[in-house]
N, C-alpha and C positions, 0 to 999 in steps of 0.2 A: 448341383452340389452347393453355388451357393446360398440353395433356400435350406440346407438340409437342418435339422434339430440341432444344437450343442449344448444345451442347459438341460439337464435333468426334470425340475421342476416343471419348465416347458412342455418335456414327453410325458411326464406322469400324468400332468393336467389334460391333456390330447387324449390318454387313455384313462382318463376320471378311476386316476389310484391314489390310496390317501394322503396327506402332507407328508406323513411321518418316514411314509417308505420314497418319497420324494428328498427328502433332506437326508437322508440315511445317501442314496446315492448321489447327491450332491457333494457331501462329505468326501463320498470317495474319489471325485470325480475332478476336488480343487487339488489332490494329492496326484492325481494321472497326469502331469505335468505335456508327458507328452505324448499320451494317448488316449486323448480325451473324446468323453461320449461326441461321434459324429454317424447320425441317422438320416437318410434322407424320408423324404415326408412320405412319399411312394411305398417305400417299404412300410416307415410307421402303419401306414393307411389298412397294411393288410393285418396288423395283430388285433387281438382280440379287448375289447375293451373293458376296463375292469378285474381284468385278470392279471395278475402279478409273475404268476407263472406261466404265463403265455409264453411257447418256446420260440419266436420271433422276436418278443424282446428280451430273454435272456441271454442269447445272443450280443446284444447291444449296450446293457445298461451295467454300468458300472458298480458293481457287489462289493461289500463291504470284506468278502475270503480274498480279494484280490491283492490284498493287503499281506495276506500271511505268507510268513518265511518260509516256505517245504521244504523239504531236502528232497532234491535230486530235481527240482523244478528250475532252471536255468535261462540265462538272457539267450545263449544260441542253443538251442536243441537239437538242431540238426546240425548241427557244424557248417555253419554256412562259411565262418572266417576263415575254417581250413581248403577251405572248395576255390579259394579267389584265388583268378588267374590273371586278372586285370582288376583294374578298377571297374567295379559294375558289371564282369563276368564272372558267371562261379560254374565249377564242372564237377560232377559227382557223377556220373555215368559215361560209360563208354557210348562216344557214336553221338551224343547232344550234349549242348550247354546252355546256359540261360541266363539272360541280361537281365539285370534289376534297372529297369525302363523309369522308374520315377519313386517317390517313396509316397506319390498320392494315391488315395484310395477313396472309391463310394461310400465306405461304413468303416467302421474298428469295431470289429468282433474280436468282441474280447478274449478270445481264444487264440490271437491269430500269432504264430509263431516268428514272426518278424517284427510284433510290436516294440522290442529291444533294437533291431536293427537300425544301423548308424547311417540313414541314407544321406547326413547330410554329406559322406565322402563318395556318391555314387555319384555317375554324370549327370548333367542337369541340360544338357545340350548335345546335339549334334558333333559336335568338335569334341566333345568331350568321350564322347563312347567310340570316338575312333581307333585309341588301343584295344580297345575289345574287339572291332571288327578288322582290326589288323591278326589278331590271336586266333582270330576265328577262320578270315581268310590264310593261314598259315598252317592249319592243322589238317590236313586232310582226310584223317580219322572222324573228324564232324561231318555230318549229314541233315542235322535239325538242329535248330535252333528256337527256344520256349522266351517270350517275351513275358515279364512276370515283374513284381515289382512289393508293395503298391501293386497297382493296378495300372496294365497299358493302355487300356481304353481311356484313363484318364488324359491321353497327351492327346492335342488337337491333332485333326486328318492331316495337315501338312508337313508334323513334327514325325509322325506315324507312317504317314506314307515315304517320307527321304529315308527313315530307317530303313526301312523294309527294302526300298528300291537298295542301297547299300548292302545289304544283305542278300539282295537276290542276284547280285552282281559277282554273287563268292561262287564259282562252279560247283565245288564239291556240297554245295549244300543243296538239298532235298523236297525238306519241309521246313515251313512254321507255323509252330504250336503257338496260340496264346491263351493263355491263363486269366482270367478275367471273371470277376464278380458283375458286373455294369449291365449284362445281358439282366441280372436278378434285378438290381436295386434300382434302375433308374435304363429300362429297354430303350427311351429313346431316341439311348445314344444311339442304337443300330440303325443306320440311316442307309439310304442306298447309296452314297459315298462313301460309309465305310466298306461294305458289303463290296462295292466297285476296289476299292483299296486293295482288301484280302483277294477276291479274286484276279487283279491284274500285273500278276506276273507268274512266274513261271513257277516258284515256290508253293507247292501244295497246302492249303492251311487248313491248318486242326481248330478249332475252339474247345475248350474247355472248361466248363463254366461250374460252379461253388453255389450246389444249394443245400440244405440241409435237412429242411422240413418240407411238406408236401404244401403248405400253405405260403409258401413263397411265390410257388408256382401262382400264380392268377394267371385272369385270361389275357390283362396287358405283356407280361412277359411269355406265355402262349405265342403270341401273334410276332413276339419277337422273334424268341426262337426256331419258328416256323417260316420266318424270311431268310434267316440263315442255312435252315433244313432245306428250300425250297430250292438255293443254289446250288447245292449239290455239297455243302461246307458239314465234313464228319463233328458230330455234338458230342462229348461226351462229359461227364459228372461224376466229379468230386466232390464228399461230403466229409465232416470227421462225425466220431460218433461221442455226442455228446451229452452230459449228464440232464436232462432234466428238458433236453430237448429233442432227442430224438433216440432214445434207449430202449426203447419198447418195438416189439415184432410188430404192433399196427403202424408205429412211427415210421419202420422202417420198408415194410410193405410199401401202405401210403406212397413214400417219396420214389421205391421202385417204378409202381406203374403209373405215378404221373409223370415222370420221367420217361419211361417209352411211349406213352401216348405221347408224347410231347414232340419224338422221334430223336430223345436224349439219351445214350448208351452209360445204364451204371457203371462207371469204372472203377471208381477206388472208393471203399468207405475207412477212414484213416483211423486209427488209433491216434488218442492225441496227443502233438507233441508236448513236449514238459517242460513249455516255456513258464517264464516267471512269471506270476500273476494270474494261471488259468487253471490252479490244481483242483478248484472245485467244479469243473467240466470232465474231471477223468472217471472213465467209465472201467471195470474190471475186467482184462482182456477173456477172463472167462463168459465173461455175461455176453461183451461182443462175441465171439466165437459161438457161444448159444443162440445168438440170433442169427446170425449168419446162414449157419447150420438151418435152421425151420425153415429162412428165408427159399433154401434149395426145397424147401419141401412144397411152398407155396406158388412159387414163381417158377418160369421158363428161365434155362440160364441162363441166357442174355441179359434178361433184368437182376441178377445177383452180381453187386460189385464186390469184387475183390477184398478183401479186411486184410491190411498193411501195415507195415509201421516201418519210420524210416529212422534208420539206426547213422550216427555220424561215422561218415568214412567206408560205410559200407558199399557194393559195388553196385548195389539193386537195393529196391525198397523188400521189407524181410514180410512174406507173408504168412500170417496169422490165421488162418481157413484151412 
């Protein structure tokens, strides 16, 4: 993370694109005050060079629409501020909740619906997230618990591991989910200490990992993902569907079956949310639904994830299929 890209002119030059469309994102990038272009080199490594619309770095590079005022486009899209139960706990479904574990991340995709989000009021410690595992341990209605953030793989094994041990110390809880980009951007944080981590305790853990395009997938994140597969840890993939990066029935093919080759279950592919700053990623929920649709005609349903969209305050994410 700390070799990752932060200058624009730096990634365009890596991927030999012209000055003009280099300063263009520059421009926008001195104005993202605080969410600014952060790529690690790993990922960069996999987009295509030369090409401006490579949908790996559209994902990443800072657009000059990101700028425009939408209407109906919003700093919380999901309602996340109405879900807070604690500080750093937020609950929106019955039976789990989900800790915002840190407000660091591998990448800013610039899509990403917490880029508004105020983590500097979220715990930043151990001592700190202990009203939430008090809320947690008090509820008995909870059975899982989703680590999420940011991103949890960003907190070191020791910080990661006392959480978890504290959480698996709650009887009524079941599982843990975590939610993490880390497996995509930069696999080798997957170490067999962490792998030791997630598997020792008694709490059954999920991974869920965030990829969008089928070219993410390399064979270095392969071999990650295949340590994780290989302990017996359920994989499954979240993606949203996004304009100009992954819109198209080959796009979306693509990412299904290298995703089960991978032995990664499509789960959900999102409608996206309407956060501030990402309206030129929205795709028309007809056109998702149209591909969706062919998707069943192409694939085994296993490989067809879900088409969703998560509505604030609602009791389940609402689906669109």
């Amino acid at each position: 993370m700390r070799d990752a890209i932060r200058d624009p002119a730096e990634l365009c030059a890596v991927l030999e694109l012209p000055p003009w469309f280099a300063e263009s994102a520059r421009r926008v990038n001195a104005r993202a005050h605080h969410f600014p272009l952060f790529a690690p080199r790993g990922f960069v490594a996999r987009m295509r060079k030369g090409d401006p619309a490579d949908p790996l770095l559209r994902q990443v590079l800072p657009l000059a629409e990101e700028l425009d005022d939408v209407p109906g486009f919003t700093a919380d899209p999901v309602g996340d501020a109405a879900a807070a139960r604690a500080p750093g706990l937020l609950q929106k479904y019955h039976g789990r909740a989900l800790l915002v574990t840190t407000g660091a991340c591998a990448v800013h995709c610039r899509y990403c619906f917490r880029r508004h989000f105020p983590y500097e009021d979220a715990p930043r410690s151990l001592a700190h997230w202990q009203p939430a595992i008090d809320a947690i341990a008090a509820d008995r209605s909870l059975h899982e618990v989703i680590l999420s953030g940011g991103d949890p793989l960003t907190l070191g094994d020791a910080t990661l591991a006392a959480l978890v041990e504290r959480l698996a110390a709650i009887g009524h809880l079941r599982r843990l989910r975590i939610h993490t980009r880390l497996p995509i951007m930069i696999p080798q944080r997957v170490t067999d200490a962490l792998i030791g981590l997630l598997r020792g305790t008694r709490l059954t853990p999920i991974v869920v990992i965030h990829a969008n395009h089928a070219n993410e997938l390399d064979a270095a994140v392969g071999r990650t993902l295949a340590h994780l597969a290989d302990v017996g840890i359920p994989l499954l993939n979240q993606a949203v569907l996004l304009r100009g990066v992954n819109d198209t029935l080959a796009d979306q093919v693509a990412l299904s079956e290298r995703l089960v080759d991978l032995r990664v279950l499509p789960y959900y592919l999102h409608q996206l949310d309407r956060v501030a700053g990402a309206a030129h990623f929205e795709v028309p929920v007809e056109s998702g639904q149209r591909i969706v649709e062919e998707l069943r005609m192409r694939l085994a349903g296993y490989a067809v994830p879900r088409y969703v969209a998560e509505r604030p305050g609602a009791a389940n994410k609402f689906s669109l299929d």
